[in-house]
C-alpha positions in Angstrom: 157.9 -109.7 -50.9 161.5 -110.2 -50.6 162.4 -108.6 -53.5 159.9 -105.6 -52.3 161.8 -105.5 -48.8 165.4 -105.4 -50.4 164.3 -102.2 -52.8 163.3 -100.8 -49.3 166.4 -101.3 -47.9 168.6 -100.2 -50.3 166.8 -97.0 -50.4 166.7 -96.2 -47.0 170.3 -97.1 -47.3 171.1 -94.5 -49.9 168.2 -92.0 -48.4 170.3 -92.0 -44.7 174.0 -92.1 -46.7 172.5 -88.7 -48.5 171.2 -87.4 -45.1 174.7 -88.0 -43.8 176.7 -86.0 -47.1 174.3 -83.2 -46.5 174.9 -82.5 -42.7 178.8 -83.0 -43.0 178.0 -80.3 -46.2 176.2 -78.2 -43.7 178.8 -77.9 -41.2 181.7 -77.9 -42.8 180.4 -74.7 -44.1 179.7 -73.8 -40.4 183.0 -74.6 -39.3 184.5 -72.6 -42.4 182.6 -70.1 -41.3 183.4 -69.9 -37.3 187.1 -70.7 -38.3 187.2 -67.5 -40.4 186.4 -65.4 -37.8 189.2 -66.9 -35.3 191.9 -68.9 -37.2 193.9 -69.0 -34.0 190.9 -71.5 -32.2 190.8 -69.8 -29.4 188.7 -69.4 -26.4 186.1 -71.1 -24.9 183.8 -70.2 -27.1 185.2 -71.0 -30.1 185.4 -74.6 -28.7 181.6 -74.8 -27.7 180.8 -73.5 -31.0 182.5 -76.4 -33.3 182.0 -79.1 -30.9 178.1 -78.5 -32.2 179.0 -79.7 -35.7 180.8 -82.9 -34.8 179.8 -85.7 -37.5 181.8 -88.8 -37.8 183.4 -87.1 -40.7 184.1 -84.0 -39.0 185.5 -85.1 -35.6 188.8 -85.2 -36.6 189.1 -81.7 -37.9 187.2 -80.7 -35.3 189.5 -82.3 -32.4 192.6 -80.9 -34.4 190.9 -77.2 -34.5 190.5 -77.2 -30.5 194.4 -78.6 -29.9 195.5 -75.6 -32.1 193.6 -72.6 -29.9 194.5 -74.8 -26.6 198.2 -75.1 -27.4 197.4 -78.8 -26.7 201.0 -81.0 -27.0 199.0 -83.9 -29.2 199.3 -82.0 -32.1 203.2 -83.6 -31.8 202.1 -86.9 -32.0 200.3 -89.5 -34.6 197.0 -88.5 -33.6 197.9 -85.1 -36.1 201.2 -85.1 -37.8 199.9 -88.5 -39.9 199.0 -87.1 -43.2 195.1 -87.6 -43.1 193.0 -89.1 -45.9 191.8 -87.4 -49.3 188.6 -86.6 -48.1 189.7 -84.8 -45.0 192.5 -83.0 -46.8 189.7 -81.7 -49.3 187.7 -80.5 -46.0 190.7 -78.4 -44.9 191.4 -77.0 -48.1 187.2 -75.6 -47.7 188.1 -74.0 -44.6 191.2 -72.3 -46.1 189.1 -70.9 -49.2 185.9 -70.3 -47.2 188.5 -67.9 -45.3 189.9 -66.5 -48.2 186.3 -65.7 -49.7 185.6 -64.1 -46.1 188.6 -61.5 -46.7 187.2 -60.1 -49.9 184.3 -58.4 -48.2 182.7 -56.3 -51.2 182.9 -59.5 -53.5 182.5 -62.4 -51.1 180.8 -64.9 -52.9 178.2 -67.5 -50.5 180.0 -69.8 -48.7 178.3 -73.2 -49.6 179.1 -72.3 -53.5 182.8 -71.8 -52.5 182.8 -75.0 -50.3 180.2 -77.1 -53.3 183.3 -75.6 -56.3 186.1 -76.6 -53.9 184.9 -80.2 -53.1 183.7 -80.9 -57.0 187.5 -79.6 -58.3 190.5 -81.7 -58.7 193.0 -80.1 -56.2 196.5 -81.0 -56.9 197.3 -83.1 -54.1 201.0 -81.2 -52.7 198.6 -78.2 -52.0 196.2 -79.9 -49.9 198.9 -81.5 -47.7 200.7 -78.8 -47.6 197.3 -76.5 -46.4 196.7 -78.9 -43.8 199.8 -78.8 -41.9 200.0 -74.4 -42.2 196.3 -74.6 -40.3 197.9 -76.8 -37.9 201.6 -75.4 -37.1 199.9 -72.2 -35.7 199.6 -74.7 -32.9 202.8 -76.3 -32.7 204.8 -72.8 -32.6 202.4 -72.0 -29.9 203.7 -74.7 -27.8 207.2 -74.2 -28.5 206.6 -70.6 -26.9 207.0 -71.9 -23.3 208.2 -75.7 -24.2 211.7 -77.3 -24.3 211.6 -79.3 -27.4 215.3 -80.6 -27.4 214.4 -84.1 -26.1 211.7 -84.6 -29.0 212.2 -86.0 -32.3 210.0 -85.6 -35.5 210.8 -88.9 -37.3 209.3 -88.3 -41.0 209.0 -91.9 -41.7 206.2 -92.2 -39.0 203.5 -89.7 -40.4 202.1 -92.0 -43.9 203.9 -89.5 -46.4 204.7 -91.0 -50.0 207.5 -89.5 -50.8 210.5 -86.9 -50.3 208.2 -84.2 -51.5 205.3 -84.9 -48.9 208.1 -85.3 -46.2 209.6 -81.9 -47.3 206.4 -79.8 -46.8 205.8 -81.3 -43.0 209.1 -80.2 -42.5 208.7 -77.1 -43.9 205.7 -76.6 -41.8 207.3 -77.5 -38.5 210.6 -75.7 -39.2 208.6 -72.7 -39.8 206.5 -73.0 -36.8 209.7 -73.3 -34.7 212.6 -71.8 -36.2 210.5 -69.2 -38.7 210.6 -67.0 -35.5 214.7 -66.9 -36.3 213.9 -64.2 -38.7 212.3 -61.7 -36.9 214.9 -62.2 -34.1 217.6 -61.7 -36.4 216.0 -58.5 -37.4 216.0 -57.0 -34.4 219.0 -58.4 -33.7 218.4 -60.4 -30.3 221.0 -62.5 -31.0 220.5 -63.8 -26.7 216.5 -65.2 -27.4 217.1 -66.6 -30.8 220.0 -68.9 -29.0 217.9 -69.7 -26.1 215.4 -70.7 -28.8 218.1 -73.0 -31.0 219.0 -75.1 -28.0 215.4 -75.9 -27.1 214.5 -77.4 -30.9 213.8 -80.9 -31.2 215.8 -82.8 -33.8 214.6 -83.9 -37.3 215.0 -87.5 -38.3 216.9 -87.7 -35.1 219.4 -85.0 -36.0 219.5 -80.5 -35.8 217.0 -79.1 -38.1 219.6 -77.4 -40.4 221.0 -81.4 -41.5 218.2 -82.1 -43.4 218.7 -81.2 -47.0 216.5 -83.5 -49.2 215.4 -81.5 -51.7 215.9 -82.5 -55.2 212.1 -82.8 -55.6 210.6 -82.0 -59.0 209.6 -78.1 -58.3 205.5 -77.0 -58.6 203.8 -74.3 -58.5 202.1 -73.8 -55.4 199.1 -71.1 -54.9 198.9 -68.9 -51.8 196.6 -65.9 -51.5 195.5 -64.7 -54.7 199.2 -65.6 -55.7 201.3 -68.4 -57.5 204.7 -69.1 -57.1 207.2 -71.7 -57.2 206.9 -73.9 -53.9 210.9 -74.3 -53.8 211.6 -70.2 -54.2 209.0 -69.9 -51.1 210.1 -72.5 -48.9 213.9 -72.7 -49.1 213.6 -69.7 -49.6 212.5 -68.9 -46.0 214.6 -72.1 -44.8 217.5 -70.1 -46.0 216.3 -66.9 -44.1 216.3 -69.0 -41.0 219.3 -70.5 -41.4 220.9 -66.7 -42.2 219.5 -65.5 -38.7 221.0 -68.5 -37.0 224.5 -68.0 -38.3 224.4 -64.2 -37.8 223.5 -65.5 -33.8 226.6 -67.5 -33.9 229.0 -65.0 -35.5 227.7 -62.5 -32.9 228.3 -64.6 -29.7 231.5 -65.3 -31.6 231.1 -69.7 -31.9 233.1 -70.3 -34.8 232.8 -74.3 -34.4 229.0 -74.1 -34.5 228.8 -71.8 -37.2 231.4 -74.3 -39.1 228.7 -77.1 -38.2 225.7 -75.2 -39.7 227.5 -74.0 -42.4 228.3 -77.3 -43.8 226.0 -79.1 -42.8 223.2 -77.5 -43.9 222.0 -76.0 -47.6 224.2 -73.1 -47.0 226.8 -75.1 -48.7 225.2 -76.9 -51.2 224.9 -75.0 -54.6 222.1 -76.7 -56.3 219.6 -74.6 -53.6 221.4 -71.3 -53.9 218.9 -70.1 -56.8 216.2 -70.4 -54.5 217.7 -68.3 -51.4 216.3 -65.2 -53.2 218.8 -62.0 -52.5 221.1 -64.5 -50.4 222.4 -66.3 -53.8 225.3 -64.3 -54.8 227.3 -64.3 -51.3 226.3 -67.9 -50.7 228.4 -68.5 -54.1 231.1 -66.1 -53.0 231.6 -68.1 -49.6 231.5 -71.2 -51.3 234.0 -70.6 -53.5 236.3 -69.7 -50.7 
């Protein structure tokens, strides 16, 4: 009897663990689905929508989804900037291809076989983490819109992140989010907003964005939309781009001791990134050499 009531257990066991895998299956594809259609996470609807495919798997994504279309300032803190686990990262990376799939319209394949090939593949683990925090900066540049950041500090040791590579891509991700806007500004030249912008970013390992230079990482390729390049060309890349926009500022409002300060402090002096500035390489050499 014993041994008949243990065999009974233990299935039930396995029988409610499978009924669990199924419905965190089930909506993910949902939420894949809902996200597709909005990948800002806004409105109110949005919100009602996803909070119906909560599972104990889910929530997190879930809670991180409604502080991106709410602008909410938690997605500064611990609660979203710590890398998540393996299982979650794979769940994000769903969403992103589930929206991908969504965008070929004529050849959209069905969503639960995207989401089943995505969760049964070996992802390369830089691209997962790297996935996450682009769904979540969307947020983080939205609060920067109205916020003064200058009194907050990202500290990189703090978010569970292995190594320099990992700590690269977050700040990557929230350099974009903030300073990414430099670019445009540059390009149409309001020199006046992209200041007012500058003094309200919040420091990087307790020190100005442009300081931190650790890039010496071994190189990958890293896949974007139906394209492969190298991660280092894409990212310094548009660090560099930034940087450009905030030293054309500078020059313009003629401060020549902050532009000294960004120029060597920051990879606009060190020749080991200048192949990866893109059409910036051969005056970054000239300047250098000067």
């Amino acid at each position: 009897m014993k041994q008949l009531f243990s065999i009974i257990l233990i299935f039930s066991t396995v029988f409610c663990y499978g009924q669990d895998e199924n419905k965190d299956f089930e909506n993910l594809v949902k939420l894949g689905e809902i996200y597709s259609k909005n990948v800002n996470a806004t409105g109110e609807q949005f919100k009602k929508s996803v909070e119906e495919l909560r599972t104990p798997a889910l929530n997190h994504i879930i809670d991180a989804l409604i502080a991106i279309g709410q602008d909410d300032e938690k997605l500064l803190t611990k609660q979203f900037l710590v890398k998540p686990d393996a299982k979650e990262l794979k769940y994000w990376y769903v969403l992103r291809e589930i929206h991908y799939n969504n965008q070929k319209k004529d050849s959209a394949r069905p969503n639960n076989i995207v989401a089943k090939e995505i969760l049964e593949q070996e992802i390369d683990e830089r691209w997962l983490l790297d996935n996450y925090y682009y769904r979540i900066r969307s947020g983080i540049g939205k609060i920067f819109n109205t916020k003064d950041l200058s009194g907050f500090n990202f500290s990189l040791d703090d978010y569970g992140l292995k190594d320099e590579t990992e700590k690269a891509i977050l700040f990557f991700a929230i350099t974009e989010a903030l300073a990414g806007r430099f670019k445009v500004l540059h390009m149409m030249k309001n020199y006046d907003k992209l200041l007012e912008f500058s003094n309200k970013l919040p420091k990087i390992n307790g020190r100005p964005y442009y300081e931190y230079t650790l890039f010496s990482f071994k190189d990958f390729e890293w896949i974007g939309y139906n394209k492969i390049e190298s991660y280092k060309e894409r990212y310094i890349g548009n660090l560099y781009s930034v940087l450009n926009g905030h030293l054309a500022a500078l020059s313009e409002k003629n401060q020549i001791p902050e532009m000294r300060v960004l120029y060597t402090k920051s990879v606009l002096s060190i020749p080991e990134y200048f192949q990866y500035s893109g059409g910036m390489r051969k005056q970054l050499q000239e300047l250098y050499n000067k």
